[in-house]
N, C-alpha and C positions, 0 to 999 in steps of 0.2 A: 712791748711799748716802753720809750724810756722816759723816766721821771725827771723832770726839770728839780735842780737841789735850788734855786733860787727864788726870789720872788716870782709871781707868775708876773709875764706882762705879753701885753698884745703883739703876736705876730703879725707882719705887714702880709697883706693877701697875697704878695709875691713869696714868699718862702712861706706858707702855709698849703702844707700838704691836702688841707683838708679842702681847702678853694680851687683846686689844681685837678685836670685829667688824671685818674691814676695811670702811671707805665707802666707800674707791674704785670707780671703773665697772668694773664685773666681778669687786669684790672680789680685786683682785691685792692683792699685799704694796706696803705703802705707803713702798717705798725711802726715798722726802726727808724722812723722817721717822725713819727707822730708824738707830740708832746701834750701836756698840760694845758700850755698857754696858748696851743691853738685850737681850744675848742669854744670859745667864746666868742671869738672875733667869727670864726667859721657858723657859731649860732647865729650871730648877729647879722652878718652876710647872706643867711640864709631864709630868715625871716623876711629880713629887705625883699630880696630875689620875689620874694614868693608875694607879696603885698604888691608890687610891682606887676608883678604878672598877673594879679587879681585887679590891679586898677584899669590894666589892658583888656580885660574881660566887661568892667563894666563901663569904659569910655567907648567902647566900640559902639557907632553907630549902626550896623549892620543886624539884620533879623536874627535874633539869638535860634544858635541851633544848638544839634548834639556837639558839635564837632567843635564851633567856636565859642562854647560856653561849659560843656560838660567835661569832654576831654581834654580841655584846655585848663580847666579847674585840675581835673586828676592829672594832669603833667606838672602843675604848678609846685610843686614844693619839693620837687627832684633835689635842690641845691641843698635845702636842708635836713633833705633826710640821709645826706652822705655824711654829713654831723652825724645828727641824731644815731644814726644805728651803731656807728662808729662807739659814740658814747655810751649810750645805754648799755652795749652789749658788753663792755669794759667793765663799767659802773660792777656791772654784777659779776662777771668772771674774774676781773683782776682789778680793781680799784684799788684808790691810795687815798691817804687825807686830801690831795691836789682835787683827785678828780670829787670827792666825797661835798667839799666847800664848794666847788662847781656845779655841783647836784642841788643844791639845796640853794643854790643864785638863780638858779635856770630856769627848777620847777614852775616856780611863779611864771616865770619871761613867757614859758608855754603855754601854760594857762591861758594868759591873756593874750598871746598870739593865735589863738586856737579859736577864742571867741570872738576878736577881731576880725574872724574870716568867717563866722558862722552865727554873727550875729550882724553881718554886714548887711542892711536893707539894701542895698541897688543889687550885690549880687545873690541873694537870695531871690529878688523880683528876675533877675535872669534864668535862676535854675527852675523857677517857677514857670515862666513862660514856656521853657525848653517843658517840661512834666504834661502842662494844661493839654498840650496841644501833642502828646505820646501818642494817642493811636492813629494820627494822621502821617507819623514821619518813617514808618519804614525800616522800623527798627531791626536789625541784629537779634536775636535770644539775649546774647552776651551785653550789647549796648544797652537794652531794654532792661534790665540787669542791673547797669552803674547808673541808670539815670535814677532809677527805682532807691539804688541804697543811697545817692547822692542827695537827693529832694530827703529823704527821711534823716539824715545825718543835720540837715540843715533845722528842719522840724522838732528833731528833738534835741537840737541843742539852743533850741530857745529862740529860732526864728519869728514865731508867730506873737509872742510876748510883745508888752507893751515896754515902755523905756524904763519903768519903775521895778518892772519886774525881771527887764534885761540884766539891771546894774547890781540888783541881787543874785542873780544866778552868777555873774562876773567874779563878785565877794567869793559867794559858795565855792566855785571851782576854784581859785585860789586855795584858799582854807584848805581845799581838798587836795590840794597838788604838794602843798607842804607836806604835809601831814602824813602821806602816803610815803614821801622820800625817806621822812624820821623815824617813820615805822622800821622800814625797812634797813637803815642806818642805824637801829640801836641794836635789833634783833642779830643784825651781822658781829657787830662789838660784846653784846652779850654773848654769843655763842663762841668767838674765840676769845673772852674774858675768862673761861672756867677750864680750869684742870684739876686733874685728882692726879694726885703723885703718889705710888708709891715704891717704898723701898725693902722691903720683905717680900723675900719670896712666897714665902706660905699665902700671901696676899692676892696670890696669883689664883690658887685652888680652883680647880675648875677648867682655866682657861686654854683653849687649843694654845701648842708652840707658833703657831702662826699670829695668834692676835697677841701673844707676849713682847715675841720679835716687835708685832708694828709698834707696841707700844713703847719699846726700847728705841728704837730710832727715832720716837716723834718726842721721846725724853732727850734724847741726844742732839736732834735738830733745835730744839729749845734752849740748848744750853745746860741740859742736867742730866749728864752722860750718866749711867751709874743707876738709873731710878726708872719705873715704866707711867708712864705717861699717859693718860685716857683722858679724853677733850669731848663734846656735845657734838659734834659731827658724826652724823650717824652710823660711818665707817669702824668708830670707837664708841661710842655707848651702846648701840647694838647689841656685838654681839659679847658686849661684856654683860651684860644683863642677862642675856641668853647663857653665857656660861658660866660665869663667876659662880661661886661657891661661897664666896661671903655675902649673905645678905645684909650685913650693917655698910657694906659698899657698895651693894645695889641700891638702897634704899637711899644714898648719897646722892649715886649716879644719878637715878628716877625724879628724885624730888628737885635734883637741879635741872634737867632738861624740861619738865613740867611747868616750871617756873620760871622759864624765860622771859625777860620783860615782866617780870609780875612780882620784881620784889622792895617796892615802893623807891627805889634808885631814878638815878639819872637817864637809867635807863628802860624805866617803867613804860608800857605801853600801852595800860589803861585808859588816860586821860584820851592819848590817842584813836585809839579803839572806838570808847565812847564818842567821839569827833565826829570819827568817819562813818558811823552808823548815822550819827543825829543828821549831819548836813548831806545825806546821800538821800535819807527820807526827806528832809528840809526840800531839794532839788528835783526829787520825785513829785512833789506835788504841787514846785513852781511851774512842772511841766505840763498838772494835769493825770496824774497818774497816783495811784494806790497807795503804791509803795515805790519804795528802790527797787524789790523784786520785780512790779509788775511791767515798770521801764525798760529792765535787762532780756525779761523773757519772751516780751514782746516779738525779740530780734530772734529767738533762740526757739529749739523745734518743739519745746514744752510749752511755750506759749503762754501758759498760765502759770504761777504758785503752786495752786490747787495742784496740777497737773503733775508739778515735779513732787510734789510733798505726796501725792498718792501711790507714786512710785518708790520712794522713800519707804512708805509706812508700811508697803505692800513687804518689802523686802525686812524690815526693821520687824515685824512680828514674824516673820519664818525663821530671823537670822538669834535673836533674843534667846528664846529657849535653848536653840545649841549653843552660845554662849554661855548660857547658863551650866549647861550639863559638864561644857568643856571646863567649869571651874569648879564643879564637883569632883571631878574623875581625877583635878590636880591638887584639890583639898584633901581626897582617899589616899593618893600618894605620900603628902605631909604627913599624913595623920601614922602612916607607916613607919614613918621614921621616928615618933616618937619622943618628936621637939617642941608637941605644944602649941604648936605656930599657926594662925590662921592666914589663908593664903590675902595676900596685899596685892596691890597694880606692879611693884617690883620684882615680887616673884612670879607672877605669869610667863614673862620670855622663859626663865628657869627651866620653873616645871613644864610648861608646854614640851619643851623641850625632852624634857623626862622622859614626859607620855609618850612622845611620839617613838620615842629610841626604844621603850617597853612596848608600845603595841605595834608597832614594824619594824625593830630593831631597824631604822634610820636615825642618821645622824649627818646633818649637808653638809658635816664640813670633810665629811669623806668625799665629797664631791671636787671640792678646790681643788685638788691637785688637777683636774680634770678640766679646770676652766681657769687657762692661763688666756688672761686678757688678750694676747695677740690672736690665738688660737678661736676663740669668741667671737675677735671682730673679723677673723678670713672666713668662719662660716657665716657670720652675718652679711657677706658681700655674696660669700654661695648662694644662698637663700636669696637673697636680689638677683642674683643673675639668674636664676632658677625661674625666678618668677615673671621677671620684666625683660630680662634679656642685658640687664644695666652691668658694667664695669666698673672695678677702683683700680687707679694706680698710683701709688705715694706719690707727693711732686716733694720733692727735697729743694728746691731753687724758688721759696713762694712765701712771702713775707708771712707769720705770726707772731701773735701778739704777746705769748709766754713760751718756754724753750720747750715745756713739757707736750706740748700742742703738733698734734700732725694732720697735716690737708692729704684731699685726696681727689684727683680728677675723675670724673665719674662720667663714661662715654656709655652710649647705646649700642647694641652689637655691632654694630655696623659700621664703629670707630666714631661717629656725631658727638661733637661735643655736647653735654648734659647740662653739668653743671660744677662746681667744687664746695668741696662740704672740710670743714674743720673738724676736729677732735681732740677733747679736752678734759679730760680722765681725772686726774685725782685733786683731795680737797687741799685749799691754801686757805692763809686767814686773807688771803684778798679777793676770794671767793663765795658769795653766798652761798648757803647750803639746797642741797636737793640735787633734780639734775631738771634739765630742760633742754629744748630745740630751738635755736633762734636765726634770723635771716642778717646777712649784710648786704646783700643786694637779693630782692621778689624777683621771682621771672616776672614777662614781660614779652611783648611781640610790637617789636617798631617796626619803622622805616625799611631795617636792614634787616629783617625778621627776628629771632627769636633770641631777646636777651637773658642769659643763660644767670640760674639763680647763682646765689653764693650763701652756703648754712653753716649752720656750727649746732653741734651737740655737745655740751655740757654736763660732767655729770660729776660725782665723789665717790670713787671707787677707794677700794682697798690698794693702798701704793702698795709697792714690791718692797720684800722683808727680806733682810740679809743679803744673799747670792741668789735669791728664789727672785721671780721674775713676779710681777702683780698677777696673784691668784686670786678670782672672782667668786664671789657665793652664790647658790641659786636667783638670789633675788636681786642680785646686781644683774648676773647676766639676762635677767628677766626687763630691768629696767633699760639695757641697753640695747636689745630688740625696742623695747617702745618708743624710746627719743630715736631709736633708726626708723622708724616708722613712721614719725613729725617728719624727719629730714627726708623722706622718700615721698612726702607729700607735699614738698616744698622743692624738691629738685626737680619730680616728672611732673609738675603743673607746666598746663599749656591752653595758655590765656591768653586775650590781646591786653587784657589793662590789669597794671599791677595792681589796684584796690582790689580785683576779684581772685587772687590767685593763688594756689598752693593751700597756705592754714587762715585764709583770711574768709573765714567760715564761723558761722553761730557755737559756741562752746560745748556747745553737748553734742556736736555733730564731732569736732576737731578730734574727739580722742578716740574717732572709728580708726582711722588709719595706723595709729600708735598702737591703738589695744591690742588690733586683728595681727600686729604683729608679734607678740606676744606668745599667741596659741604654734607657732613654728620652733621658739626656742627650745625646747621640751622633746617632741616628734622625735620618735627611734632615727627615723629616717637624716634627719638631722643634728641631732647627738652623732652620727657616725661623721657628720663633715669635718667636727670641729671637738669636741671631750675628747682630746689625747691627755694622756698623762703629762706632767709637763717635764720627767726625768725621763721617764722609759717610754713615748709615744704609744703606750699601748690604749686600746680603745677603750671609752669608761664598761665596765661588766654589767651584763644585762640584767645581771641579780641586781646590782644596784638603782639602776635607771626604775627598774620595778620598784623597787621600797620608795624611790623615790616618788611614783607614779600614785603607789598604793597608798602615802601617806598625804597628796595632794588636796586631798579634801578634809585633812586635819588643820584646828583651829581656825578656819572659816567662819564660825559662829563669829571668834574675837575677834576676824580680819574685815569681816560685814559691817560687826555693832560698830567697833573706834572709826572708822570711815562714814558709815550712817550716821554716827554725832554727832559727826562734824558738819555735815554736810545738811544737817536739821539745823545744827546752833547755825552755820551759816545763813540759812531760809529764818528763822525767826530773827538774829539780826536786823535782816532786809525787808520785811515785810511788816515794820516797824510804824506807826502812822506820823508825819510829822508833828511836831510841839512838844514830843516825851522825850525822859531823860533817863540815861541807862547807867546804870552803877552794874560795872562790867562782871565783876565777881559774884555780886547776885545774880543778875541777869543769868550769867553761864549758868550758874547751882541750879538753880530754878527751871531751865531747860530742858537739863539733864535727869531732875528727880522727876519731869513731866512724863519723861520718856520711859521712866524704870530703868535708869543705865546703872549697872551695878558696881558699886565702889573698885572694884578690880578692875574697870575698864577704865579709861580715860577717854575721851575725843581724841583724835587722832592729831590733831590738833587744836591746842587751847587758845582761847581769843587771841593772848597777848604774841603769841609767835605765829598765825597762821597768817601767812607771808602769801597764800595763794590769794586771800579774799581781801586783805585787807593791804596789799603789796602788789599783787601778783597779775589785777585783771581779773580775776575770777570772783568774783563779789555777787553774790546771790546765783552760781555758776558750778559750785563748789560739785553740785548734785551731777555733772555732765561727764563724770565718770563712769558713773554707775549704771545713765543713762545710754551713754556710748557702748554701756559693754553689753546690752543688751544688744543695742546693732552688731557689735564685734563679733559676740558669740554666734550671733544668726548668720552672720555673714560665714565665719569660719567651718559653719556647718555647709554651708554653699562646697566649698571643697570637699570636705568629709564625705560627703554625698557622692562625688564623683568618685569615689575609692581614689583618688590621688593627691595630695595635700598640694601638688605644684601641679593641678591640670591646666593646661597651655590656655583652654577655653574662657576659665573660669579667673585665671590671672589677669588677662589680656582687658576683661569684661572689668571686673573692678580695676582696672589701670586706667582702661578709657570712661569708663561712669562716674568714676569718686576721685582716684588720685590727679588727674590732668583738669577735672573740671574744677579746682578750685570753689569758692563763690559765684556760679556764673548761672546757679537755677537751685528751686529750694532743695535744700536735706533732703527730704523724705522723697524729693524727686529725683535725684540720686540715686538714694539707697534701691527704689522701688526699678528703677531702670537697670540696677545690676542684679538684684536678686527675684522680682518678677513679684514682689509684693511683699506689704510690709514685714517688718520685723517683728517676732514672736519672744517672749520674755522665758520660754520655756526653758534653753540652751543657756541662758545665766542660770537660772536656777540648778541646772543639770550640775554642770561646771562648777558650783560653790557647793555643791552637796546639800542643796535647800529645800530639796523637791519632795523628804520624803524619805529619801534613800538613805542606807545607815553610812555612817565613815567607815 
């Protein structure tokens, strides 16, 4: 995308790419064209559009039905969501200060465009009459579906209120829509606000020549050729924690990334935090509900607080004790060495680390040479084709939005066009941190039948060091099976209506398709497609893949608790009753000492950076990980079971019950349709070494 160097000012709809048929091949958004200044005018046009087409729904004199009031609704905002996705998915992968002041004009604009449509009595009184009169009209499964989430979207966003109470919820989501943007806007500035420089080698101790190099080029890319460079991207504080040998620099590292957003600055996120908790409970109970919890999970397959928190707690007291022991067995280490030192939340990666290399003589970074990112993502396409039958082929001739970035046409065997998915690998400072899966066009089935989706996966990998090519760690190539697994849920969806399609599913259902792909990365069977060396293509050594296997269920205790803490502080958050006030640093402490969480561990993430709940969409949601992988793990025993990880039967089955049905019938009716009944909690437990069984 190119940066306007001037004032921004309004493009005329005629040379505004964003108001224009794309001609690109495949109709993607035509980046090298796309500026600044045409995202406002294209907001703005798109709003109109859509308000326009909603007053066409409710001037219509004719008997409101599905067709002329429901699908007419879900067509309605076509125009501005070629803005919208366009932006959004910028904002986060490649932003600038242009788009950053655009972000923060807009959020509002949305807000109240949002409740303008959703607090609109005439068409509310239409989606109502279309709802009343459902088991007379003959519906679809699928239709029955969107009238179902379309009446309910209307309902909870304030439909049934009275005017007094409309103009308040109006304020709230305002409030909320700022607030959300700045979170996310400081957290990004604080995170590429901090480096540690240094310049002694002895400073290095410890660390692999691989994360030295990166650290030398990302001093050099900075402008301080000569020095190594470590930044808060987790690509760099990582696995410097995990190796470094000076702990007066780990404990630098730790306590800055800890403390993002939380050091009474400009860019503090407390005040924020506190905000968005008070008025999300404020909202929850203008609607009639509990909590903020009990509103979100209404929609989502926990249903209840109770329900998610029981599963939580179920896991948080099996996972607790081997947390515990795991920071005994790293305390007996220090104690060896005869420095004194009691173990801290900095030295965990360290020693963990230690132990693991003393009790399996592993060590993952003997693994990198073996997971050269290209090599990672041709067995990740094996593994799809293995499974679905699906195809990539780079398209070189197809507009992106940064140079780093490669598309790829993804056909069915049979040469049918699919879909095209993006790819977007390592971290920039106009990149938020993590990774993720996001859409620029939902599939869809019109007129002309089936509109083929358009994805991007996002992620912050380890960039290439020196003349080496990007070499990957276990747990990158771990997360790039997962976001391949959003993106294969969003490419084979086969819907008629974009609301129900692909990931447009309840939160704790969405990360079965991501997780379940996870348990393939690993598989012997699979290690052979793609673990060559990245100098001598030799295969990675079955002695290794074993230490690697063998040590799988190490530090699980830590990898359970800091995920369960977060994802508690996230549920106490939310489950907040409206009129209290939360002083965020208590609040947190106080959560944490409820729990027993022991000073060596942290929440996995702390209030002021946790970008999923308070940024992200995932807001009382946090828990739908955990929850997922219970399905994941059961489902991926579905395979196991047949002795073959790719049986033709059992792929075909969850392709046509989970990945193609989108939103179009509940979760569990799903799940229970591909696996023949529900999902058993035993296969997580297995999997995390919580059942029982020793490490």
């Amino acid at each position: 995308m190119t940066t306007a160097t001037t004032t921004m000012a309004q493009a005329p709809a005629e040379n505004n790419p964003l108001l224009q048929q794309y001609e690109t091949n495949f109709k993607v958004p035509p980046f090298a064209v796309i500026k600044p200044e045409h995202f406002m005018p294209a907001f703005e046009a798109g709003m109109k559009a859509q308000q326009q087409r909603i007053a066409a729904i409710t001037n219509q004199r004719s008997v409101p039905t599905f067709e002329n009031v429901i699908a007419a609704f879900e067509r309605s905002g076509e125009q501005l969501s070629n803005a919208s996705t366009v932006f959004f998915n910028l904002t986060s992968a490649n932003t600038n200060p242009e788009l950053e002041a655009i972000s923060r004009k807009v959020a509002p604009m949305m807000a109240q465009h949002s409740d303008d449509i959703y607090l609109n009595a005439a068409l509310y009184a239409k989606v109502k009459q279309v709802y009343d009169k459902r088991a007379t009209l003959r519906l679809t499964p699928e239709q029955a579906r969107l009238l179902e989430k379309t009446y309910k979207a209307f309902v909870r966003s304030g439909a049934n209120l009275d005017a007094d109470k409309q103009a308040k919820l109006r304020e709230i989501n305002k409030k909320l829509s700022v607030n959300t943007v700045q979170f996310g806007q400081n957290l990004l500035a604080e995170t590429n606000g901090f480096e540690m420089l240094l310049d002694k080698e002895e400073d290095l101790a410890g660390l692999p020549a691989s994360v030295a190099a990166a650290a030398a080029i990302s001093a050099k890319e900075a402008g301080k050729e000569g020095k190594w460079r470590f930044t808060l991207h987790n690509s760099s504080v990582m696995p410097f924690l995990q190796y470094s040998a000076k702990r007066e620099l780990r404990e630098k590292m730790y306590k800055a990334y800890i403390n993002r957003c939380n050091n009474g600055d400009e860019r503090d996120n407390n005040a924020i935090v506190a905000d968005l908790a008070t008025l999300r409970a404020e909202r929850a109970a203008l609607l009639g509900y509990a909590s903020h919890a009990d509103f979100i999970l209404e929609e989502n397959m926990a249903k209840t607080p109770a329900q998610a928190n029981d599963l939580l707690m179920r896991l948080w007291n099996a996972a607790l004790p081997v947390a515990k022991q795991e920071s005994v067995e790293m305390q007996r280490l220090m104690d060896k060495e005869g420095k004194g030192e009691q173990l801290a939340a900095w030295d965990w990666f360290y020693y963990a680390d230690k132990v693991r290399k003393d009790k399996y003589n592993y060590d993952a970074e003997e693994l990198r040479p073996y997971f050269q990112l290209e090599n990672v993502r041709e067995g990740i396409f094996g593994v799809a084709k293995k499974l679905y039958g699906v195809t990539f082929t780079e398209l070189k001739d197809i507009p992106v939005y940064q140079e780093d970035v490669k598309a790829y046409e993804v056909k069915e065997a049979d040469g049918r066009h699919v879909g095209v998915i993006y790819m977007d690998f390592f971290p920039r400072t106009s990149k938020r941190g993590g990774a993720w899966m996001t859409s620029y066009r939902r599939q869809s089935t019109g007129k002309e039948g089936r509109v083929a989706p358009v994805v991007s996966i996002v992620c912050n990998f380890s960039k290439p060091a020196g003349n080496d090519p990007a070499l990957l760690t276990p747990d990158e190539v771990e997360t790039f099976f997962h976001e391949f697994g959003h993106a294969l849920h969003g490419l084979l969806s086969n819907v008629k209506y974009e609301a129900l399609s692909g990931t447009s599913v309840p939160r704790d259902f969405v990360e079965l398709p991501s997780q379940i792909m996870e348990h393939w990365a690993f598989e012997p069977e699979v290690l052979k497609m793609y673990a060559k060396h990245y100098k001598t293509g030799e295969l990675v050594p079955e002695t290794l893949v074993k230490k690697m296997k063998d040590a799988s269920k190490f530090n699980q205790g830590f990898a359970t608790v800091e995920y369960l803490a977060a994802s508690l502080l996230d549920m106490q958050y939310h489950t907040q009753k409206a009129g209290g006030k939360i002083d965020v640093r208590d609040f947190e402490k106080t959560q944490m000492d409820k729990l027993g969480l022991i000073p060596q561990i942290a929440p996995r993430y702390r209030s002021t950076y946790f970008q999923h709940i308070f940024a992200g969409g995932y807001s009382a949601g946090y828990y739908s990980y955990i929850w997922s992988e219970v399905l994941d793990s059961d489902a991926f025993a579905a395979f196991k079971e047949t002795g073959n990880i790719f049986d033709p039967a059992t792929a075909q089955s969850f392709r046509k019950n989970v990945l193609e049905k989108g939103g179009t019938a509940e979760p569990m009716e799903l799940y229970k349709a591909f696996r023949l009944r529900a999902p058993e909690v035993q296969y997580l437990l297995k999997n995390r070494g919580l059942d029982g069984a020793k490490n």
